[in-house]
KEDO-193194 format. One line per field, with one value per residue: chain; x, y, z of N, C-alpha, C in turn. Coordinates in pm, whole numbers, plus 50000, padded with zeros to 5 digits. Layout:
BEGIN
unit: [A;...]
nu: [X;...]
nv: [Y;...]
nw: [Z;...]
cau: [X;...]
cav: [Y;...]
caw: [Z;...]
cu: [X;...]
cv: [Y;...]
cw: [Z;...]
END
This chain:
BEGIN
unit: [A;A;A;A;A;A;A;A;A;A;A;A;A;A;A;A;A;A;A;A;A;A;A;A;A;A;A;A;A;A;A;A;A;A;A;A;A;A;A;A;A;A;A;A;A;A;A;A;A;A;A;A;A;A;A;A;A;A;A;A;A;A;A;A;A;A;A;A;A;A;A;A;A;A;A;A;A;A;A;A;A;A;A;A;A;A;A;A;A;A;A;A;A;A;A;A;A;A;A;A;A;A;A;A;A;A;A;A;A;A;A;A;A;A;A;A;A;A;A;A;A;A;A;A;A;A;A;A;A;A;A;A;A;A;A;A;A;A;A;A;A;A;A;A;A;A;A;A;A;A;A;A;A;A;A;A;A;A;A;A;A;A;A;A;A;A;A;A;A;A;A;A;A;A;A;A;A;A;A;A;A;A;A;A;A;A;A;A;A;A;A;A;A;A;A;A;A;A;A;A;A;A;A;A;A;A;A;A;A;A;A;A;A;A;A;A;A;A;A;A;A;A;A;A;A;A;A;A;A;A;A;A;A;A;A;A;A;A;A;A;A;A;A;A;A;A;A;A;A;A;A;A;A;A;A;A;A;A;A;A;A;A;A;A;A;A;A;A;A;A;A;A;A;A;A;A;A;A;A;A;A;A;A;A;A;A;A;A;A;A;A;A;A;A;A;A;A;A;A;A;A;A;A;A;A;A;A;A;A;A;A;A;A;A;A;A;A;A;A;A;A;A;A;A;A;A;A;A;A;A;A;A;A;A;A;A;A;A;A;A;A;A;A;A;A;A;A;A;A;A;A;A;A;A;A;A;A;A]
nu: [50201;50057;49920;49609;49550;49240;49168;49207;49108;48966;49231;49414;49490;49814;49985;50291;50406;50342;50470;50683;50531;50491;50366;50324;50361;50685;50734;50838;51079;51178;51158;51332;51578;51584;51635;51852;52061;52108;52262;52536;52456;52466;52230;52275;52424;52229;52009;52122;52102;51824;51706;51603;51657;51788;51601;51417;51255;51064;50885;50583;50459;50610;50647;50655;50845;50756;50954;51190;51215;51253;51561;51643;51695;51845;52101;52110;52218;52449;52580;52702;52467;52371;52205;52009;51853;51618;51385;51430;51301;51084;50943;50961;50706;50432;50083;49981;50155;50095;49926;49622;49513;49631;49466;49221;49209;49186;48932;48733;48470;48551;48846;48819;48707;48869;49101;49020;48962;49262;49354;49197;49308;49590;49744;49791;49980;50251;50369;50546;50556;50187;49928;49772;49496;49383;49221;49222;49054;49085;49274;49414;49609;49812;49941;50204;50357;50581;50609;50837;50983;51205;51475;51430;51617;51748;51980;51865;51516;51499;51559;51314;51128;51153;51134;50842;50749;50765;50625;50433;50314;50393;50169;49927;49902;49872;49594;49479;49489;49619;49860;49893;50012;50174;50159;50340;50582;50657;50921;51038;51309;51641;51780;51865;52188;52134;51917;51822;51661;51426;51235;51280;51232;50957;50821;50778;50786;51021;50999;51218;51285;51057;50726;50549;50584;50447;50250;50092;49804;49551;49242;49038;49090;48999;48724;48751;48620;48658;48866;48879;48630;48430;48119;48037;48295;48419;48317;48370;48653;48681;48540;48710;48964;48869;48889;49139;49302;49158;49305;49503;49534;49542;49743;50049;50233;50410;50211;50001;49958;49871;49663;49460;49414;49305;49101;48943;48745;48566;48509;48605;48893;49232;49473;49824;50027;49830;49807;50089;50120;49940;50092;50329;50555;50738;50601;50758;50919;50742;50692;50873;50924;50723;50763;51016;50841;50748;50526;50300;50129;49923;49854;49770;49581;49403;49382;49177;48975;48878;48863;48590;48450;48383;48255;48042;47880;47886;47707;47503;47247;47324;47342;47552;47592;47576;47787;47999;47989;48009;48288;48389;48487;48412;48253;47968;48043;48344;48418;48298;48504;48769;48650;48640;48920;49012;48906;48867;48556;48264;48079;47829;47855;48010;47863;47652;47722;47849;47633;47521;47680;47637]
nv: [52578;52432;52165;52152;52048;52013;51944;51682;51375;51072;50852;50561;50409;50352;50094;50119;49854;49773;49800;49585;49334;49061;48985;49028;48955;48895;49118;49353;49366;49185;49353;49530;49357;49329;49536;49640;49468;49554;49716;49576;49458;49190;48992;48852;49058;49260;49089;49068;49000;48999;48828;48664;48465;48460;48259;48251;48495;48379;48272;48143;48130;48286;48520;48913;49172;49531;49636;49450;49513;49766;49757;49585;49770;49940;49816;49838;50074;50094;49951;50123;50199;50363;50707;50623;50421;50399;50508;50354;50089;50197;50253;49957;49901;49790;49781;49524;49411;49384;49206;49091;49333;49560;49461;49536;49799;49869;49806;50030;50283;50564;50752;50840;50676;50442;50559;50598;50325;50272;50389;50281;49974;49987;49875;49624;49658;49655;49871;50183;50402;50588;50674;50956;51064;51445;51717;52044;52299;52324;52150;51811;51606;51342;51289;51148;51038;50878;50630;50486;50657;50769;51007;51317;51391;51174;50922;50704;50759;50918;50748;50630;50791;50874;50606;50560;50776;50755;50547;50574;50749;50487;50312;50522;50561;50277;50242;50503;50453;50574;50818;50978;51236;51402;51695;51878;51794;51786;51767;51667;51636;51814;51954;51728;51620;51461;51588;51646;51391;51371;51525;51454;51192;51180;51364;51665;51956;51990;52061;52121;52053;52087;52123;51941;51578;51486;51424;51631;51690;51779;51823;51772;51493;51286;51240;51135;50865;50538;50340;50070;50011;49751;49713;49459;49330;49471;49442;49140;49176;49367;49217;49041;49135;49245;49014;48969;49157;49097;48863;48913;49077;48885;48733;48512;48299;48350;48561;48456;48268;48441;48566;48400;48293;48540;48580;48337;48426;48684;49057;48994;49018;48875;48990;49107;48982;48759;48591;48587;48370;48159;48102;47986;48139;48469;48856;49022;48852;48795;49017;49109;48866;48952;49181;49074;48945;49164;49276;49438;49338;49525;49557;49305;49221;49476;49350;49152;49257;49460;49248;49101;49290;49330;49091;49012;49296;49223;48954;48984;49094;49282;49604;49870;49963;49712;49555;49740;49698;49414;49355;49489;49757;50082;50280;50343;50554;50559;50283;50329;50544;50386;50156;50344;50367;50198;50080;50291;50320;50385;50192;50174;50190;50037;49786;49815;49816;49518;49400;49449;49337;49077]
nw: [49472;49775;49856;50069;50389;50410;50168;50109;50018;50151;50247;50255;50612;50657;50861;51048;51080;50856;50664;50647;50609;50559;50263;49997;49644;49481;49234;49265;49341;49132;48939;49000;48975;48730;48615;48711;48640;48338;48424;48511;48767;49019;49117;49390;49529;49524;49675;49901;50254;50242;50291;50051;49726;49443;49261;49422;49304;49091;49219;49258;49506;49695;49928;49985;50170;50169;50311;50268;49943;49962;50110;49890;49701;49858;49867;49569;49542;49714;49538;49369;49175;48855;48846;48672;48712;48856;48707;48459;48609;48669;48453;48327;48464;48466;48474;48453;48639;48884;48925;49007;49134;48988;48740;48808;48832;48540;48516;48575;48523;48546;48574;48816;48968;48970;49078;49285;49415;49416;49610;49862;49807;49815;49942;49867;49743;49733;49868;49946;49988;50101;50000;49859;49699;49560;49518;49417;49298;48972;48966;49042;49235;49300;49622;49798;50081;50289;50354;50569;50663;50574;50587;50356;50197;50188;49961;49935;49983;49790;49552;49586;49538;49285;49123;49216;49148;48825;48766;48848;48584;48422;48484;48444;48166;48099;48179;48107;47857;47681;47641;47881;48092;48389;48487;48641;48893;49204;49402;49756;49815;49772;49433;49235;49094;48818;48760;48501;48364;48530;48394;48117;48135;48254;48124;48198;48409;48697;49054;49300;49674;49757;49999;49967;49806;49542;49224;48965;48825;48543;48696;48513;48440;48614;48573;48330;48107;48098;47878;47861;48037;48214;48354;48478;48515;48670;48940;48954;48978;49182;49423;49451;49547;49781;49922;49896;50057;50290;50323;50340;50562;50754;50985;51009;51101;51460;51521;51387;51617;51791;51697;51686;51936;52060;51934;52020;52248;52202;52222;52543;52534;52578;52767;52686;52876;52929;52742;52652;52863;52777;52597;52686;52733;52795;52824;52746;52527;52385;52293;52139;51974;51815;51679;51530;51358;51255;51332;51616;51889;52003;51696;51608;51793;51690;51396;51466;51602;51342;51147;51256;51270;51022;50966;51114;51045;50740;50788;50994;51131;51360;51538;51498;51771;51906;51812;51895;52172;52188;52067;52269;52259;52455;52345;52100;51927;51978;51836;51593;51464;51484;51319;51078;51049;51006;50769;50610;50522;50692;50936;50847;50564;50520;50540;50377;50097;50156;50130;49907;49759;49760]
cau: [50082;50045;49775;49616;49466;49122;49145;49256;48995;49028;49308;49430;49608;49864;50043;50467;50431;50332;50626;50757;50480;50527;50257;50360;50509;50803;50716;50914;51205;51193;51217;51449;51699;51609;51678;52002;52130;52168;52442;52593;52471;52426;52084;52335;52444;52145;51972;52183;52046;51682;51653;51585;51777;51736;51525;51236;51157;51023;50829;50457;50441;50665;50585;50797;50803;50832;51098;51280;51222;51400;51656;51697;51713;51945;52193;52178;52279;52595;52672;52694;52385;52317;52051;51907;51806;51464;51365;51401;51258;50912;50934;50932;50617;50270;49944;50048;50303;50011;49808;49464;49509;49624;49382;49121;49252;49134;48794;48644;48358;48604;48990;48836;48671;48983;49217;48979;49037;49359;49401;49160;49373;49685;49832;49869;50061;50381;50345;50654;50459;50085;49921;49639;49439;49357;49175;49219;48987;49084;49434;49459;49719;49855;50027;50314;50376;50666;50600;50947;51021;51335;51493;51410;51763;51875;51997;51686;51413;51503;51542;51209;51018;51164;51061;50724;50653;50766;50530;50250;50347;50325;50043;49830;49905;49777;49450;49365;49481;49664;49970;49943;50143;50159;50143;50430;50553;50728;50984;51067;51452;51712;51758;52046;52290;52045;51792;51729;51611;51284;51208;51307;51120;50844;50806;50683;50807;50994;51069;51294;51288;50908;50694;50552;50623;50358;50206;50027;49750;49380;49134;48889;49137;48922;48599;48722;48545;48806;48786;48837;48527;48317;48105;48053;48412;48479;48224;48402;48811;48694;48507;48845;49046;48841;48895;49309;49303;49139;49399;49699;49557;49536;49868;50107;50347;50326;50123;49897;49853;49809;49537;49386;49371;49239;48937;48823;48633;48523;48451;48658;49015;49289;49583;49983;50052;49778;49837;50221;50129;49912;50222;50415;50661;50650;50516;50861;50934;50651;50639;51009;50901;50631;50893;51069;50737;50721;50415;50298;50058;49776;49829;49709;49442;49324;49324;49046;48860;48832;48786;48536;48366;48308;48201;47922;47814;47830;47638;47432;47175;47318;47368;47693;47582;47536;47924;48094;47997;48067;48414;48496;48455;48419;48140;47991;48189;48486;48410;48311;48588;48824;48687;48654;49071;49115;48809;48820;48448;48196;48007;47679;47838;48062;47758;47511;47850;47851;47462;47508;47762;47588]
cav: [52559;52307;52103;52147;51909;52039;51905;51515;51282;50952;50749;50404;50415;50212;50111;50117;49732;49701;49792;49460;49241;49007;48949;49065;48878;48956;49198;49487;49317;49158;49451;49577;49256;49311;49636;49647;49329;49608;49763;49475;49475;49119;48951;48810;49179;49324;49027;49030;49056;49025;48646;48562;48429;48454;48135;48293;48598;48355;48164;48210;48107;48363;48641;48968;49294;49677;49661;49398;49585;49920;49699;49523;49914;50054;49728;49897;50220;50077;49877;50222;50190;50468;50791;50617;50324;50372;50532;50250;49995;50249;50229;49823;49826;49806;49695;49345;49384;49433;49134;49127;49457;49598;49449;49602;49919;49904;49822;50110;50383;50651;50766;50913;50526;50373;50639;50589;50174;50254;50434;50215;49850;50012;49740;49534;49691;49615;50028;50237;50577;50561;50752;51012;51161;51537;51804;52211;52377;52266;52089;51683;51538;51220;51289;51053;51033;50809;50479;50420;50704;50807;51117;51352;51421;51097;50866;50635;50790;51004;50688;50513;50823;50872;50510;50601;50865;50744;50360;50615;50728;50402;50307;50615;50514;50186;50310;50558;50371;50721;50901;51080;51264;51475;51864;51921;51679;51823;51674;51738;51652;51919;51948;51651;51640;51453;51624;51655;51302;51421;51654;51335;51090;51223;51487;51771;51990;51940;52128;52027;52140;52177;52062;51796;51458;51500;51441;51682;51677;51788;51752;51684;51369;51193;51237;51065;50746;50432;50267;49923;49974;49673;49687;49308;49265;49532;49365;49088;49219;49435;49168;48929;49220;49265;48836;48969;49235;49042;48756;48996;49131;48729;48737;48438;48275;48347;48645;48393;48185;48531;48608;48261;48298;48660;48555;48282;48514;48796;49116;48954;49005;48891;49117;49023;48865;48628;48574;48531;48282;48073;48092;47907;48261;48590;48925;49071;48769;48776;49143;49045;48759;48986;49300;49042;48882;49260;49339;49420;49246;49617;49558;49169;49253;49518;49278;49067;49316;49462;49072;49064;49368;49325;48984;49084;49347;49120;48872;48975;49222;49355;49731;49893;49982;49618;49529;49757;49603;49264;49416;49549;49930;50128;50310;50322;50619;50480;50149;50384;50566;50250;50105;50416;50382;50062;50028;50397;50331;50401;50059;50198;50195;49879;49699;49856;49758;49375;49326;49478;49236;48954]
caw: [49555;49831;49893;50176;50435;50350;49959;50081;50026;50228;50236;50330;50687;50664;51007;51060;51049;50723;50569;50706;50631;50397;50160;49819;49542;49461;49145;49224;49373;49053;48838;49005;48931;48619;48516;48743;48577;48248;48466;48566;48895;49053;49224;49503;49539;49570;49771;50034;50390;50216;50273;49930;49642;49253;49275;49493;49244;49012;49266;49303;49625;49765;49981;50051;50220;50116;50354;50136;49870;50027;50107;49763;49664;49899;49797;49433;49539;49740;49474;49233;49040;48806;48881;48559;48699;48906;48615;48424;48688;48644;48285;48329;48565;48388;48566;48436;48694;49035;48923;49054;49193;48848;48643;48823;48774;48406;48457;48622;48475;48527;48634;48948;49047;48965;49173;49473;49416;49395;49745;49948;49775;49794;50072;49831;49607;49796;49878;49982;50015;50119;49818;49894;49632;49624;49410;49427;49188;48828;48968;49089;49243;49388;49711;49838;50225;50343;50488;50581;50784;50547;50537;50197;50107;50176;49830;49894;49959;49620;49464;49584;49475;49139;49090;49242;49002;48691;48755;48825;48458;48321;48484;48365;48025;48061;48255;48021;47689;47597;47683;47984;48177;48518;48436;48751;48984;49309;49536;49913;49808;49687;49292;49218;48938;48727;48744;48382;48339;48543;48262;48051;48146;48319;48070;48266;48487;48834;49124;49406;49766;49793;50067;49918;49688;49463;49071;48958;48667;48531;48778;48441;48368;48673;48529;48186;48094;48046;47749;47888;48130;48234;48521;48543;48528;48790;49031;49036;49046;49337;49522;49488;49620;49894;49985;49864;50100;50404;50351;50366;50710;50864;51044;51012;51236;51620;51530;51404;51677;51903;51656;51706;52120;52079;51850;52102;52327;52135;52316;52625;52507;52690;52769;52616;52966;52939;52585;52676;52972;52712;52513;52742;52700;52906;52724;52666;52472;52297;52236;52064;51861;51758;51641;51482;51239;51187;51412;51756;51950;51974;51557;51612;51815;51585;51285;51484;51589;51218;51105;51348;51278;50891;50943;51208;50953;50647;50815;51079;51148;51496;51558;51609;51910;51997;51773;51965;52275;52126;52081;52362;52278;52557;52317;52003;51868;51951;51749;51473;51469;51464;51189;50987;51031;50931;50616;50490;50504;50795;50915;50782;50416;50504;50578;50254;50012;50141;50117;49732;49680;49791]
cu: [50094;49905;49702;49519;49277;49063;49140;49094;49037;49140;49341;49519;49721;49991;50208;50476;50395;50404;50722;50630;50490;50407;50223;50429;50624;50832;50829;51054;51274;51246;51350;51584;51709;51702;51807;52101;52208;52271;52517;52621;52407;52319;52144;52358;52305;51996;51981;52133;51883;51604;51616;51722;51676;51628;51362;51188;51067;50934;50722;50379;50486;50618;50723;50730;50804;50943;51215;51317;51345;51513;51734;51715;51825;52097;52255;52249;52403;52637;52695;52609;52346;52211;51991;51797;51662;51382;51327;51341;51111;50840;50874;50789;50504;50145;49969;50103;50200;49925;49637;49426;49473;49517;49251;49118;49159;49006;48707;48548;48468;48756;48987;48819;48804;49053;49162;49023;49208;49427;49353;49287;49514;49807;49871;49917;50241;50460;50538;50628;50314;50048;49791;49597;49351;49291;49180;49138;49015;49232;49360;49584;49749;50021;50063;50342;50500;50598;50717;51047;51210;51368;51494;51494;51791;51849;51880;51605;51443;51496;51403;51125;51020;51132;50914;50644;50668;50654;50444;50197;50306;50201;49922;49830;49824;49619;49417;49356;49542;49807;49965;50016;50138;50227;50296;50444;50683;50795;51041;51215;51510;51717;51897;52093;52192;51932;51691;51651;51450;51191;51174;51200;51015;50744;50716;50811;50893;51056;51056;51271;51154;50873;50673;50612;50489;50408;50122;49931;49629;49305;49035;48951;49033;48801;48541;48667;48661;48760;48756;48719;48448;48293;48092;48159;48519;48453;48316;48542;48770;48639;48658;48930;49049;48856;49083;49358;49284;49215;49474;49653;49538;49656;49852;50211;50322;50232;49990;49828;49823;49657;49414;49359;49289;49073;48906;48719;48623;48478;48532;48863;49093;49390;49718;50007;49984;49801;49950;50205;50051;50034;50298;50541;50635;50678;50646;50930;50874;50644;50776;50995;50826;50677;50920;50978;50723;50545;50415;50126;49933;49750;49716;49546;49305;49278;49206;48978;48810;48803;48674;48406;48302;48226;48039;47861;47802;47704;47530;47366;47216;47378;47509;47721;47623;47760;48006;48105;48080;48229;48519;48547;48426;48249;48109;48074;48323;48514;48367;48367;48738;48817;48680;48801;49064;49033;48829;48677;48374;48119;47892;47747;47900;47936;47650;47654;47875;47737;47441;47604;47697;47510]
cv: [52427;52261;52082;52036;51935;51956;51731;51443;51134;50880;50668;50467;50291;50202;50108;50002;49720;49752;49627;49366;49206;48913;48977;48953;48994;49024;49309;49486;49277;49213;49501;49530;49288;49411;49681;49549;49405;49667;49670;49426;49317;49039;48914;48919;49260;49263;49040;49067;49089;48883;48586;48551;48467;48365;48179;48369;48532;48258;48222;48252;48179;48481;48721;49082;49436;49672;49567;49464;49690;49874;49708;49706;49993;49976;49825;50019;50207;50007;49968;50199;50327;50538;50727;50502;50292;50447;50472;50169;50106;50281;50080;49801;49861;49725;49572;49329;49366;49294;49135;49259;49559;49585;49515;49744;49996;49902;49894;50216;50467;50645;50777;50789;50460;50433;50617;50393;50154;50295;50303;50070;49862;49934;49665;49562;49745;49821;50084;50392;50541;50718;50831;51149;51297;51653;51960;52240;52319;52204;51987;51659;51415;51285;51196;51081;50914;50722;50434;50458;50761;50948;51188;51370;51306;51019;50747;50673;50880;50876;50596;50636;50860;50725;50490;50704;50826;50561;50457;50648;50629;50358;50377;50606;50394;50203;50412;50532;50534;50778;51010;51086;51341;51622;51935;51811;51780;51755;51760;51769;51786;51870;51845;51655;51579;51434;51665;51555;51291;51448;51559;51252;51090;51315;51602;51882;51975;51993;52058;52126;52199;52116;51905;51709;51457;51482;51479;51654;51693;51768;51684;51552;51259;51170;51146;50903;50682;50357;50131;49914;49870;49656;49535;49273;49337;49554;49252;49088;49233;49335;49025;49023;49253;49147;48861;49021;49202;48904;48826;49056;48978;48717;48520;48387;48282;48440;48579;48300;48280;48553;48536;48314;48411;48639;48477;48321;48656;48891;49156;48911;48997;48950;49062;48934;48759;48551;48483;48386;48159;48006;47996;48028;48386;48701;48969;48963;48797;48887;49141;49003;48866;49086;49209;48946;49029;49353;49370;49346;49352;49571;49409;49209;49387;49459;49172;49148;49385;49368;49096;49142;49341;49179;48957;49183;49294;49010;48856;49107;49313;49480;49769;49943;49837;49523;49613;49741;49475;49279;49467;49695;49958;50231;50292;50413;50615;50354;50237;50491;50502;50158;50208;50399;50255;50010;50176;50432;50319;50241;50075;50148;50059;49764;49734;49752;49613;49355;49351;49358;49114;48863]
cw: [49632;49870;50036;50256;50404;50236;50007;50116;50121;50222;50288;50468;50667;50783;50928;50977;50912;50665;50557;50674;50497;50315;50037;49727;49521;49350;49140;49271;49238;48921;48865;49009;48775;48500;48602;48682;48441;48287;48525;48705;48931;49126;49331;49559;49599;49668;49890;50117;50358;50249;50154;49840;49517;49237;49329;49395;49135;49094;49365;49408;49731;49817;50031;50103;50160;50187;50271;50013;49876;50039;49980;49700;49715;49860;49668;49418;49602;49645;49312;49124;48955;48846;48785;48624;48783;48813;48492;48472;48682;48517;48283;48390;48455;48476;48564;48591;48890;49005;48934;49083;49043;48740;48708;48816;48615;48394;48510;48534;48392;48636;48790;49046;49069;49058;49319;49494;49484;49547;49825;49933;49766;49866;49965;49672;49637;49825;49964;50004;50040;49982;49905;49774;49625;49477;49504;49323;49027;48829;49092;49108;49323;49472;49810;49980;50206;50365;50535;50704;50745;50578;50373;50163;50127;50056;49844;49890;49822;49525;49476;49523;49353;49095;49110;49160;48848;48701;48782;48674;48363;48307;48416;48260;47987;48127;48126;47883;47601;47675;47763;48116;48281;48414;48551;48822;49123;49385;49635;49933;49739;49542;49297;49087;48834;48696;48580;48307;48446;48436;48142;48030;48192;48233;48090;48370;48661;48948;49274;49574;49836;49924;50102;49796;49625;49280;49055;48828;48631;48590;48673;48379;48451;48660;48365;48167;48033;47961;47765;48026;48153;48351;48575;48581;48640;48906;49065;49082;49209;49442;49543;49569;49739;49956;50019;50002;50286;50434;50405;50535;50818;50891;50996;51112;51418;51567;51498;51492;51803;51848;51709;51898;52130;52031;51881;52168;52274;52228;52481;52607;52558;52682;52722;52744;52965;52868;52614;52749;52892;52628;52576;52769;52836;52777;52687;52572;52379;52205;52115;51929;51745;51638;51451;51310;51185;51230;51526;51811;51966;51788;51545;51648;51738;51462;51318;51509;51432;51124;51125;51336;51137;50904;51020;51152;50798;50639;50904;51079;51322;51442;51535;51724;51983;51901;51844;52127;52261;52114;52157;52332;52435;52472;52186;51875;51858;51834;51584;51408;51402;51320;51086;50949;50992;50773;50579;50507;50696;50797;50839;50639;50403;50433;50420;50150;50024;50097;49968;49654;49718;49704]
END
């Protein structure tokens, strides 16, 4: 059975560029030194051409990309790493391993609160598939999309989503404080030689060649009550996540000082040439530089206007009739539209959801 677009409940968009943006620790880079290190595979080896060294994964201060990541991944596979080993590297991951993100994980009502957390906050969970949760009649599943833009037969993307399903694995273990497991899990790739370490470690079911990358499992698992529930304590994860969440979209570098020129005149945005000509640069330059931080210059100007917009419904009583003026909409369906893509949430509920948190 495939899931069809009907069943998907919201999910995060998440643009090209953020594959490339670097605002993760270095968690899963990390694992994956670690548990290649048992085959004697080197951190210089599987660094290479990532810009870091051994030295950064332990350093708090560091920020990386999913595309580093893929990298530090496709390294292990030229440097003959075993089919075992993303397998292992999703064995190693535990909520521990997501920080802030993770720990909020645990303190929701129920599986189904947590799984929607888990889509909307999913940026910063140094993502390599955008995740979108889905129900059919008495069958859930978490379905996996690309962010990368691989091919399904080729030896990475098989190895980022066998590491992708077995850390959903661990995770669900520590979320529900019990041993569970996906009922089927489907992949888009052909069946490979060791394919019986699916079966293995996943322990379920798994067939190759399907449409989708999917884990399948109980729709009544999302209705179960978590044992580590506290709503005080999942008041205030989620309201840090949401501070986590609006850091990671504040560009850095030039992109930050395009951001900066764009969010002087609100409403009155000026175009990449003007931008450029403030710059001292011209726009194909800029549009370059921009490539090269891992953005483009419509992405910039979308992160102020969605700044721009929550902060004008956090704080102010105007319309969105009268914000997507302020914005530079053309109407107000367009502006609510826009931010439905970039919050998940409509302004009406944006706006009720800050004034509760307040």
């Amino acid at each position: 059975m495939v899931f069809d677009e009907g069943s998907i409940k919201p999910a995060p968009t998440t643009s090209r560029a953020s594959a490339d943006e670097r605002i993760h620790p270095p968690y899963k880079i990390a694992t994956l030194v670690a548990a290649a290190a048992q085959e004697g595979l080197s951190p210089a080896t599987l660094l290479d051409g990532t810009g870091l060294d051994a030295a950064a994964l332990n350093d708090a201060e560091v920020k990386t990309s999913s595309r580093q990541f893929a990298l530090a991944c496709r390294n292990a596979l030229a440097a003959g790493a075993s089919p075992a080993l993303p397998f292992r590297m999703g064995q190693a991951m535990r909520v521990s391993s997501y920080g802030m993100y993770g720990f909020a994980l645990l303190t929701f009502k129920t599986a189904r609160e947590g799984m929607q957390f888990a889509q909307r906050f999913h940026r910063l969970a140094a993502p390599t598939f955008t995740l979108s949760l889905q129900e059919q009649g008495d069958e859930a599943a978490w379905v996996f999309a690309d962010l990368l833009g691989l091919d399904a037969d080729s030896a990475l993307h098989r190895f980022l989503i066998e590491f992708q399903l077995v850390l959903q694995t661990s995770l669900a273990h520590d979320i529900w404080q019990d041993e569970v497991r996906p009922s089927l899990v489907t992949l888009r790739h052909a069946q490979p030689a060791h394919h019986a370490l699916y079966v293995d470690v996943l322990g379920c079911p798994a067939l190759f060649g399907q449409p989708q990358d999917s884990a399948r499992f109980p729709a009544k698992l999302l209705d179960t009550e978590l044992k580590l529930h506290n709503p005080l304590t999942s008041s205030m994860v989620h309201r840090l996540c949401e501070r986590l969440l609006a850091q990671a979209g504040t560009p850095s570098g030039l992109a930050r000082r395009v951001y900066e020129i764009l969010a002087e005149q609100p409403g009155q945005f000026p175009g990449m040439e003007a931008v450029a000509q403030r710059l001292h640069t011209t726009s194909r330059t800029l549009r370059r530089r921009l490539e090269d931080e891992g953005t483009t210059f419509q992405a910039v100007l979308n992160e102020v206007r969605a700044n721009l917009a929550k902060e004008y419904l956090a704080t102010t009583r105007l319309s969105s009739d009268d914000i997507a003026v302020a914005l530079g909409f053309s109407d107000t369906a367009s502006f609510r539209a826009a931010f439905r893509k970039w919050t998940q949430r409509t302004p009406a509920e944006y706006r009720r959801a800050a004034r509760a948190a307040a």
